[in-house]
TORMAR-932065 format. One record per residue (C-alpha): residue number from 1; x, y, z. Coordinates in steps of 0.2 Angstrom, whole numbers, padded with zeros to 4 digits, always signed. Example, Ala and Ser with C-alpha at 12.3 -4.5 7.8 and 13.67 -1.06 7.14 Angstrom:
# residues 2
{1,{+0062,-0022,+0039}}
{2,{+0068,-0005,+0036}}
This chain:
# residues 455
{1,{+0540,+0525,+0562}}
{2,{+0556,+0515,+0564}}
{3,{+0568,+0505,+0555}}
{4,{+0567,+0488,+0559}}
{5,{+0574,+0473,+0557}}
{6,{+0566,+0465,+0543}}
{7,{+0573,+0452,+0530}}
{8,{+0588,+0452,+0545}}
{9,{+0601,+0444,+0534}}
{10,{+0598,+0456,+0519}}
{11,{+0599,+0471,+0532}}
{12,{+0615,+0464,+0538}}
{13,{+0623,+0461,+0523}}
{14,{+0614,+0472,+0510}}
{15,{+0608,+0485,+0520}}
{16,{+0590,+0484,+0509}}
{17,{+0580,+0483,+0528}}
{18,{+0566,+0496,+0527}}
{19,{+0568,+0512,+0537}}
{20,{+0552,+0517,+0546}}
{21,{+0548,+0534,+0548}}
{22,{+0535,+0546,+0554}}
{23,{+0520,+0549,+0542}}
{24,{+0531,+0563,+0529}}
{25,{+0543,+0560,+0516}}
{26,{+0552,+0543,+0515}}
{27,{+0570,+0540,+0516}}
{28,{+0578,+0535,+0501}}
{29,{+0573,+0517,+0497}}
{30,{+0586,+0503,+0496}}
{31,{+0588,+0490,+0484}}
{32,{+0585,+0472,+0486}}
{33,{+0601,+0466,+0479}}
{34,{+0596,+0447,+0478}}
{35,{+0580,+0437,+0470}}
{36,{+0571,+0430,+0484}}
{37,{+0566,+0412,+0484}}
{38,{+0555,+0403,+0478}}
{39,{+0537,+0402,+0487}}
{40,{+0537,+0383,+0495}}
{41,{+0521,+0378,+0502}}
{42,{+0510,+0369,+0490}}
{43,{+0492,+0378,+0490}}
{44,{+0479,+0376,+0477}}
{45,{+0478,+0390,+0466}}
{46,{+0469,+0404,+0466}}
{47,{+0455,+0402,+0453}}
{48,{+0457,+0420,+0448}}
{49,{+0475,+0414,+0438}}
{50,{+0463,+0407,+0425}}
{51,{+0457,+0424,+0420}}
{52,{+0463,+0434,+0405}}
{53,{+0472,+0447,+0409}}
{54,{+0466,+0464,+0398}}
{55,{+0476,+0476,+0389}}
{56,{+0470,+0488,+0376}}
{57,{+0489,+0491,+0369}}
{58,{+0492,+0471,+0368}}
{59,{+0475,+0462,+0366}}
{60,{+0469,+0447,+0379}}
{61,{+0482,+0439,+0388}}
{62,{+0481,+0425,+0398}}
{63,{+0489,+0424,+0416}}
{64,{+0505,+0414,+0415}}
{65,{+0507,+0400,+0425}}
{66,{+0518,+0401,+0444}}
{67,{+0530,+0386,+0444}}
{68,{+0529,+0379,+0460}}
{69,{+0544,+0372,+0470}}
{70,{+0544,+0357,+0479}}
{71,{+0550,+0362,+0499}}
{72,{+0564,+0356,+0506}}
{73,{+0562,+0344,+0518}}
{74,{+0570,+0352,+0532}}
{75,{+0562,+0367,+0531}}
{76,{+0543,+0366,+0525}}
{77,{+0529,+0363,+0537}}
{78,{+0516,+0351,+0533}}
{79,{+0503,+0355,+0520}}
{80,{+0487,+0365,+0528}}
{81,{+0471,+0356,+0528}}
{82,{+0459,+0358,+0516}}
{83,{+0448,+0374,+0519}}
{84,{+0433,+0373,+0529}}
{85,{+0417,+0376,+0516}}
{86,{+0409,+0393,+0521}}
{87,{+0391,+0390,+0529}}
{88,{+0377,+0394,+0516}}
{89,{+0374,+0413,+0514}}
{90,{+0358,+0423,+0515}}
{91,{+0349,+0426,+0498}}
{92,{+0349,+0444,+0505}}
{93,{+0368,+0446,+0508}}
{94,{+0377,+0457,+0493}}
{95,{+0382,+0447,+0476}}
{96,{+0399,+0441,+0474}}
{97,{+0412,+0449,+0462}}
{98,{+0415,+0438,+0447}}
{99,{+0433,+0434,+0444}}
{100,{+0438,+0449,+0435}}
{101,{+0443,+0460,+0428}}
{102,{+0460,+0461,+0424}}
{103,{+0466,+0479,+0420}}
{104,{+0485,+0482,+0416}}
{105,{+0485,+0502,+0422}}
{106,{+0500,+0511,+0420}}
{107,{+0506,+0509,+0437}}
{108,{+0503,+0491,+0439}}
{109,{+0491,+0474,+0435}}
{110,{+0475,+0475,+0446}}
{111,{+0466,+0456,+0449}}
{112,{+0450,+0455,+0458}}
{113,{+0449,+0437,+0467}}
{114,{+0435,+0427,+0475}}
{115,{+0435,+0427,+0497}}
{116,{+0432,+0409,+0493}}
{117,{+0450,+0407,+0482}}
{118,{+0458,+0416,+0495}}
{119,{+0465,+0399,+0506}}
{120,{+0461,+0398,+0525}}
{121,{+0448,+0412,+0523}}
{122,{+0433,+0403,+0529}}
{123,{+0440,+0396,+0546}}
{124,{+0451,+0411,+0549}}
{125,{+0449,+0422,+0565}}
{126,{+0446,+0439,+0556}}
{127,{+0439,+0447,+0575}}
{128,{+0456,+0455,+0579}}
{129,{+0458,+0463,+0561}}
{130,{+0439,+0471,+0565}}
{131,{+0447,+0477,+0581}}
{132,{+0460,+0485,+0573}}
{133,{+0449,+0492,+0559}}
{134,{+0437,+0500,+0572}}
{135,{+0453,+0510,+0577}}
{136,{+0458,+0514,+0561}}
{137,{+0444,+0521,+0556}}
{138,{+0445,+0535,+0570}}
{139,{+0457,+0545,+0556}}
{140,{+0452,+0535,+0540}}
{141,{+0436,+0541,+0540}}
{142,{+0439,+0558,+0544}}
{143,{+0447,+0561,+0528}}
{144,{+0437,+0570,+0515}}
{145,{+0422,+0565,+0509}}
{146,{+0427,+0566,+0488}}
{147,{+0445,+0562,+0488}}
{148,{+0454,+0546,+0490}}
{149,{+0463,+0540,+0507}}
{150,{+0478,+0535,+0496}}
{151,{+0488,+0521,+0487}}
{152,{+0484,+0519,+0466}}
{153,{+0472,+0528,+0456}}
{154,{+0465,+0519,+0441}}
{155,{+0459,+0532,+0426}}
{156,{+0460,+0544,+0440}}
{157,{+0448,+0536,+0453}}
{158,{+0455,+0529,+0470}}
{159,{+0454,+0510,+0471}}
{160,{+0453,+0512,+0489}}
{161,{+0439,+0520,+0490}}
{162,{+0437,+0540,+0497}}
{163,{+0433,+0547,+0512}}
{164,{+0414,+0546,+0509}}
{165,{+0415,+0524,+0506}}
{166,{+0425,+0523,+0523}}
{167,{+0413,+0532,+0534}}
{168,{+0400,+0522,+0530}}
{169,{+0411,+0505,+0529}}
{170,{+0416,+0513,+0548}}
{171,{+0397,+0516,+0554}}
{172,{+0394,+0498,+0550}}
{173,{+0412,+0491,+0558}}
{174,{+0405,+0498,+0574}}
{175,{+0389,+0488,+0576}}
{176,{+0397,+0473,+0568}}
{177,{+0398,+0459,+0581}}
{178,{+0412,+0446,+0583}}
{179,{+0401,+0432,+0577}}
{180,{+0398,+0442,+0562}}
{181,{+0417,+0448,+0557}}
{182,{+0417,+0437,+0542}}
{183,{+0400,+0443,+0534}}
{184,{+0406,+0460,+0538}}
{185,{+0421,+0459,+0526}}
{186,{+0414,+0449,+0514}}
{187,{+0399,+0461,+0511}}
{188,{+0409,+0477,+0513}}
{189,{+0425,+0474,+0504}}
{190,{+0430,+0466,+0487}}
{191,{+0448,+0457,+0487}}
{192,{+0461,+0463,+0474}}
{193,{+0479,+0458,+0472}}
{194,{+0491,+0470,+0461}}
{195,{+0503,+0465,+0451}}
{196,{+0499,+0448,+0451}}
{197,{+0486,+0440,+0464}}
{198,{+0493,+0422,+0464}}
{199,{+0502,+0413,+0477}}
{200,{+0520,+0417,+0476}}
{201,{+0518,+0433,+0468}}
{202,{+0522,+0445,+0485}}
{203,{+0540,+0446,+0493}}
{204,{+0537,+0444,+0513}}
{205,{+0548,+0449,+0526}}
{206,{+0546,+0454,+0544}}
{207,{+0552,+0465,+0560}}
{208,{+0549,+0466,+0579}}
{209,{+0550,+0477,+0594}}
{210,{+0566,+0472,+0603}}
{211,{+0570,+0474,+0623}}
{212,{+0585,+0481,+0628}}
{213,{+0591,+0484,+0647}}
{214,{+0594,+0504,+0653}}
{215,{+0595,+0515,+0666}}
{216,{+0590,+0536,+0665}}
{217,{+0605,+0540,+0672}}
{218,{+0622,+0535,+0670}}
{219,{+0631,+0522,+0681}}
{220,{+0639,+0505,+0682}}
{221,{+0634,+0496,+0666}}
{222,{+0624,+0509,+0658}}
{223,{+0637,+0517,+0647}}
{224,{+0631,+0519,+0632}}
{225,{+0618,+0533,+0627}}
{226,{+0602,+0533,+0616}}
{227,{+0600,+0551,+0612}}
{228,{+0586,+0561,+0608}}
{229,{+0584,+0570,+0591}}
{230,{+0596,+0587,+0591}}
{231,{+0590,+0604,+0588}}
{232,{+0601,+0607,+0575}}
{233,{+0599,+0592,+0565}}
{234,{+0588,+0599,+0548}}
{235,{+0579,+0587,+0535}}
{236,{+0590,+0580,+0521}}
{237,{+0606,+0588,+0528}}
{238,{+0622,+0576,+0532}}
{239,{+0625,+0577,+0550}}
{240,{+0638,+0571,+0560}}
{241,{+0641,+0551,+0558}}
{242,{+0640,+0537,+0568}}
{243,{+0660,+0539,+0574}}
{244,{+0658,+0555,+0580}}
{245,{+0644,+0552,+0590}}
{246,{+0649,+0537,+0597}}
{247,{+0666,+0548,+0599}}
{248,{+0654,+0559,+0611}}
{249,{+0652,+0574,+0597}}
{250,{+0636,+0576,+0608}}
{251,{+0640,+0574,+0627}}
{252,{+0638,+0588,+0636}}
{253,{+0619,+0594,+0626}}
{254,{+0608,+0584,+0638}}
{255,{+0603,+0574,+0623}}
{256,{+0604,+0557,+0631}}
{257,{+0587,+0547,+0634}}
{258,{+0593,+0532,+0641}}
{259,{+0607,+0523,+0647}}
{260,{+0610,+0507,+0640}}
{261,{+0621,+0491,+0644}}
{262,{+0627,+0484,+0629}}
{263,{+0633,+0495,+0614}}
{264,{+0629,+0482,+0601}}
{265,{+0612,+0479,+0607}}
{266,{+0611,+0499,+0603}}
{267,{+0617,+0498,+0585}}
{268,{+0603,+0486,+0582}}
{269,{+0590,+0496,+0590}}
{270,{+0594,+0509,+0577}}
{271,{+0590,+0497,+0565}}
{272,{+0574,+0494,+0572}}
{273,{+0571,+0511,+0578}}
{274,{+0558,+0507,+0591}}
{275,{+0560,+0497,+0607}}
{276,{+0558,+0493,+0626}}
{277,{+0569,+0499,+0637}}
{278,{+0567,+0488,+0655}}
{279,{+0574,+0501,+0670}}
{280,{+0583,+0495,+0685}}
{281,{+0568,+0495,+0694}}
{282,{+0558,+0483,+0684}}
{283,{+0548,+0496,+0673}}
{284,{+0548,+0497,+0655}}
{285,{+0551,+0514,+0645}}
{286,{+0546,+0513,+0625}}
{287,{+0557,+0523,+0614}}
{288,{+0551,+0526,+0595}}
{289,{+0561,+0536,+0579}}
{290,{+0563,+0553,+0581}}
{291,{+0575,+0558,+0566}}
{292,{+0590,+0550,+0558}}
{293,{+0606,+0558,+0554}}
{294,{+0603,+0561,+0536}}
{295,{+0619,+0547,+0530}}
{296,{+0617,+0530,+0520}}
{297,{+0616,+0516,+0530}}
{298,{+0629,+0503,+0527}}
{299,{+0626,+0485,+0531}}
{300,{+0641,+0480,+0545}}
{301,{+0637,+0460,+0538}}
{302,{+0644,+0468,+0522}}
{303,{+0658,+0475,+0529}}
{304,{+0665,+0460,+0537}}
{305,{+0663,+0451,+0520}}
{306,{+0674,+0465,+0511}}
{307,{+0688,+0464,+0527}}
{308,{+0687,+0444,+0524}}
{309,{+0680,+0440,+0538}}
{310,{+0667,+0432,+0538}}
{311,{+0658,+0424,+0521}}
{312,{+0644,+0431,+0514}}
{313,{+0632,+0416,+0516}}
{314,{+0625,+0413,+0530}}
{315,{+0628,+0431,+0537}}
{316,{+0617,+0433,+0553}}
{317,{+0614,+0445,+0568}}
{318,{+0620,+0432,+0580}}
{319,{+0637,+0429,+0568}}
{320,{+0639,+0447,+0569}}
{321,{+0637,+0448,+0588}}
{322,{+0647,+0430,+0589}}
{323,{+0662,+0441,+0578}}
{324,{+0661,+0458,+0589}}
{325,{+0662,+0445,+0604}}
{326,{+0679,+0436,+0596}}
{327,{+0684,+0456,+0591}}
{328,{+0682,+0465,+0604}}
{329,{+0695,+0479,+0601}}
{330,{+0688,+0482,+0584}}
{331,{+0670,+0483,+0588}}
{332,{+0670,+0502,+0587}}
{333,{+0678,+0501,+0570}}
{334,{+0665,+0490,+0564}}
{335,{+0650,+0499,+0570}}
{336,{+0659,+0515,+0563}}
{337,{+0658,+0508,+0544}}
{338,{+0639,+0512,+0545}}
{339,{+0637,+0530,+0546}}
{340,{+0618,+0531,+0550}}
{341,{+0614,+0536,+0566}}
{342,{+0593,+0536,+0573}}
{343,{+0587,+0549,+0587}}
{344,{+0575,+0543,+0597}}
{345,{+0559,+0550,+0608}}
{346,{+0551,+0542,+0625}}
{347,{+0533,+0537,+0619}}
{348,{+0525,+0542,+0635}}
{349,{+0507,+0537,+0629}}
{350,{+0514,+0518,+0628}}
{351,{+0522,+0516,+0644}}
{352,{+0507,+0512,+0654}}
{353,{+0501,+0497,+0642}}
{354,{+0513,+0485,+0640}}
{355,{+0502,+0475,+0624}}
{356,{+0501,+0490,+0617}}
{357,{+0514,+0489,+0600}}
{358,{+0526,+0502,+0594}}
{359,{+0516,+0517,+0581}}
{360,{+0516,+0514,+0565}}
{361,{+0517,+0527,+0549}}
{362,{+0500,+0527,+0551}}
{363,{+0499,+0532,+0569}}
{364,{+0490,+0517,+0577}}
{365,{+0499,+0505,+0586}}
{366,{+0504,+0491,+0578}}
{367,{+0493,+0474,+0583}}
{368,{+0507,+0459,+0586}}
{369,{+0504,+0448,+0571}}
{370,{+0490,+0458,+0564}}
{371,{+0499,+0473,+0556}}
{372,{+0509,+0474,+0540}}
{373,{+0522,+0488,+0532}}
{374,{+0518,+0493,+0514}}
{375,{+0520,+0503,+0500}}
{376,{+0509,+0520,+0500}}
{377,{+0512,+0523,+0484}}
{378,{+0500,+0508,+0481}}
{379,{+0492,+0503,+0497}}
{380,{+0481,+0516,+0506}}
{381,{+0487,+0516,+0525}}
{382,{+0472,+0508,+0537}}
{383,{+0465,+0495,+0524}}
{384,{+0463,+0478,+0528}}
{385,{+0475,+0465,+0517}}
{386,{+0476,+0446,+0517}}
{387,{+0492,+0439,+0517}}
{388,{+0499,+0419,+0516}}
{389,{+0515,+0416,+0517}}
{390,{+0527,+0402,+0526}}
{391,{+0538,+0408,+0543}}
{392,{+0549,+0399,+0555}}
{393,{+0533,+0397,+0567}}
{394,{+0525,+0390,+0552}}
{395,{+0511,+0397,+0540}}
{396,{+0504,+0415,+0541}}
{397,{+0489,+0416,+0534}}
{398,{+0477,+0430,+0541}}
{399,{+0471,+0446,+0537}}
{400,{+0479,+0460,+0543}}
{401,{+0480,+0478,+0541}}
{402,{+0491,+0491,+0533}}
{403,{+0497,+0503,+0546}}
{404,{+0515,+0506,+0542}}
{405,{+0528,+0508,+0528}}
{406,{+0548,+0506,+0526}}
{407,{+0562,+0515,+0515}}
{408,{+0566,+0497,+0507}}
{409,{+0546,+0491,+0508}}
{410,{+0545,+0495,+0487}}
{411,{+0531,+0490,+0475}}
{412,{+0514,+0482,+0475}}
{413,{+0522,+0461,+0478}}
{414,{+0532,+0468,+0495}}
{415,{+0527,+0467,+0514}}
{416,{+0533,+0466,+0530}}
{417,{+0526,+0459,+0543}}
{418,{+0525,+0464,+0563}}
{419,{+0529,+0448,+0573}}
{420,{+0526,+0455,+0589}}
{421,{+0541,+0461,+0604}}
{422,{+0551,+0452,+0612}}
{423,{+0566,+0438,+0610}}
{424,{+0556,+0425,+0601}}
{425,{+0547,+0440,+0588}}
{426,{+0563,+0443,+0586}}
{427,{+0571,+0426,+0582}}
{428,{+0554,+0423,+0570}}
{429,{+0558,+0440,+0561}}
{430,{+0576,+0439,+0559}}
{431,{+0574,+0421,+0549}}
{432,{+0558,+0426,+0538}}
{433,{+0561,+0430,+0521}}
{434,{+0549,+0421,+0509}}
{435,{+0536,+0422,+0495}}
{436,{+0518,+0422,+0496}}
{437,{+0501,+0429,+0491}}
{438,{+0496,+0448,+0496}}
{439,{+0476,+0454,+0493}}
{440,{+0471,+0470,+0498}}
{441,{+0453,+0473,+0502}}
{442,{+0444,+0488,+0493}}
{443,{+0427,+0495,+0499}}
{444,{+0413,+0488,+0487}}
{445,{+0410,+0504,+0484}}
{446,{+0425,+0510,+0478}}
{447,{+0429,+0498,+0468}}
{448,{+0410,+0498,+0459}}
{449,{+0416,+0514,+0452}}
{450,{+0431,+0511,+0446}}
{451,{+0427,+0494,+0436}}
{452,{+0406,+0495,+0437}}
{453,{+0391,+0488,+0447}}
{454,{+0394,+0467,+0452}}
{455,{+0386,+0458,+0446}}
């Protein structure tokens, strides 16, 4: 639903950001240029590494081993504590899946793991993914009854389950109280990790919700418009580039949304491609994608690299700003070498509720620090997934849910994670680019059928 600034120095200099957009056909994905680095934390490893992995083309396998990195001191927080040992269960509560199988499909390794392997589970606060589920499930349970909500197929059966396994996994999210959040997934869900389940396996970045200051009309410091999508602008068809626009190809159509003070704080908005806009009057407006203008996005960090003016490592948002700042005169010619330009829409329904976050592909609004971006061709839109992975605010290791997507967010081991709105989302977002683990979390049911009854 917007295109934000994830993985910010790989946006900047790259241009291999994701570009959200509405629920539809995705925009041409960029490529990640660069391997990311190594995964850092020290964690114990998952016990379903030890498992073979099975492939009828090869014969067993076994899981190769994830070289682990010592962390820079500078950088890495403190180990976690050791997890809290879960309290006894019931003898009535459903079995637990044994570690396995391990199916090599032709789209991608599938690995079921153990809640118990899945590090922080036990303590974690899982009460504010439930809340988010119980939204969810106003639409994912709506889908039909026999045919699946999305992400991969095994031997033609859907691993996330149809629309038959969420409406009952939904009846019971609704009576489920917070005390009880943890049984609730552990007896309704089995944990899977594609393409590799271990920690490390899974390429983390993260976006935000940033705040810009505007007026509805024009005047004083408000110069600069944000501008609604056009009529004429059709699907897949070149429009006219960012330095025409800027030029004002469109003055005159009543196209402008907003005012805005501060025309670089505008280019990054169009990266982002939802945001707050605070009035004159103490208000806030929220603005989300409505369209872009069909061209390829070209990094500005890149740019200044090729004109020798800045060195590729190290490349930043604030460097950029800190270079427009030095360069005044040739601002315009640097925002010009990127020729994608984003339309935007007022999001009335938002307005009224500032903690509400920006909507997501999947049409929900996105939890602060509770919602990821993914790969559909994967990950069903709506499902729960656990993720554990190091940021500059320290270690994120929660479950979450899947309720948005991104042009650059490719494969099974990608993510991107929603810090929040704001400044300091933003700073946290901008900075994270790191390896870690990513478990999605399959109705029992679902996954009975594709791999048998658990025993």
């Amino acid at each position: 639903m917007r295109a934000p600034l994830l993985c910010l120095p790989l946006l900047l200099v790259l241009g291999a950001c994701a570009s959200r957009v509405p629920a539809g056909p995705s925009p041409s994905p960029a490529v990640i240029a660069s391997a990311p680095p190594a995964y850092t934390r020290p964690v114990t490893l998952p016990r379903g590494m030890d498992v073979p992995m099975v492939d009828s083309s090869t014969g067993p396998q076994v899981a190769p081993p994830v070289s682990r990195v010592a962390p820079p001191p500078a950088f890495s927080p403190p180990p976690p504590p050791p997890p809290v040992a879960a309290a006894p269960r019931a003898p009535a509560r459903a079995p637990a899946p044994s570690m396995g199988p391990v199916i090599e499909t032709p789209d991608d390794r599938v690995q079921t793991v153990s809640f118990d392997s899945l590090d922080g589970w036990a303590e974690g606060d899982h009460q504010p993914a439930l809340a988010a589920l119980k939204i969810a499930c106003e639409k994912i349970s709506d889908a039909p009854a026999d045919s699946g909500i999305g992400g991969q197929r095994i031997g033609g059966k859907p691993l996330f389950g149809t629309g038959l396994d969420w409406a009952d996994i939904c009846r019971e999210a609704m009576k489920t109280r917070d005390r009880d959040t943890t049984a609730f997934f552990e007896d309704n869900f089995v944990p899977v990790g594609l393409g590799g389940s271990e920690t490390g396996a899974a390429l983390f970045t993260a976006y935000y919700e940033p705040e810009l200051n505007g007026s509805r009309v024009r005047g004083g410091v408000y110069q600069h418009p944000l501008y609604a999508r056009p009529d004429d602008l059709r699907s897949g068809v070149p429009y006219l580039d960012r330095a025409a626009i800027d030029a004002g190809a469109l003055s005159g159509r009543g196209l402008e949304l907003f005012w805005l003070d501060d025309p670089v704080e505008s280019f990054f908005l169009h990266i982002q491609g939802s945001g707050r806009i605070r009035l004159p009057d103490g208000s806030v407006a929220r603005v989300g994608f409505a369209g872009k203008n069909n061209r390829a996005y070209k990094a500005v960090g890149r740019t200044l690299v090729e004109w020798n003016e800045l060195p590729l490592e190290g490349m930043s948002k604030r460097r950029i700003e800190d270079w427009i700042a030095a360069n005044p005169a040739r601002r315009d010619e640097l925002l010009g070498t990127n020729p994608s330009y984003v339309f935007f829409t007022e999001r009335e329904e938002l307005n009224a509720d500032p903690s509400l976050g920006p909507i997501g592909s999947f049409g929900q609004p996105l939890p602060s620090n509770r919602a990821i971006a993914v790969d559909r061709r994967y990950y069903a839109l709506g499902i729960p997934m656990w993720v554990d992975f190091d940021s500059p605010v320290g270690p994120v290791t929660r479950l979450t849910l899947a309720l948005d997507t991104g042009g650059a967010i490719k494969g099974s081991r990608r993510a991107d994670f929603f810090f929040g709105s704001g400044d300091a989302a933003g700073m946290a977002a901008g900075a994270t680019r790191t390896r870690g683990q990513l478990i999605a979390l399959t109705p029992r049911t679902a996954y009975e059928r594709v791999f048998g009854p658990i025993s």
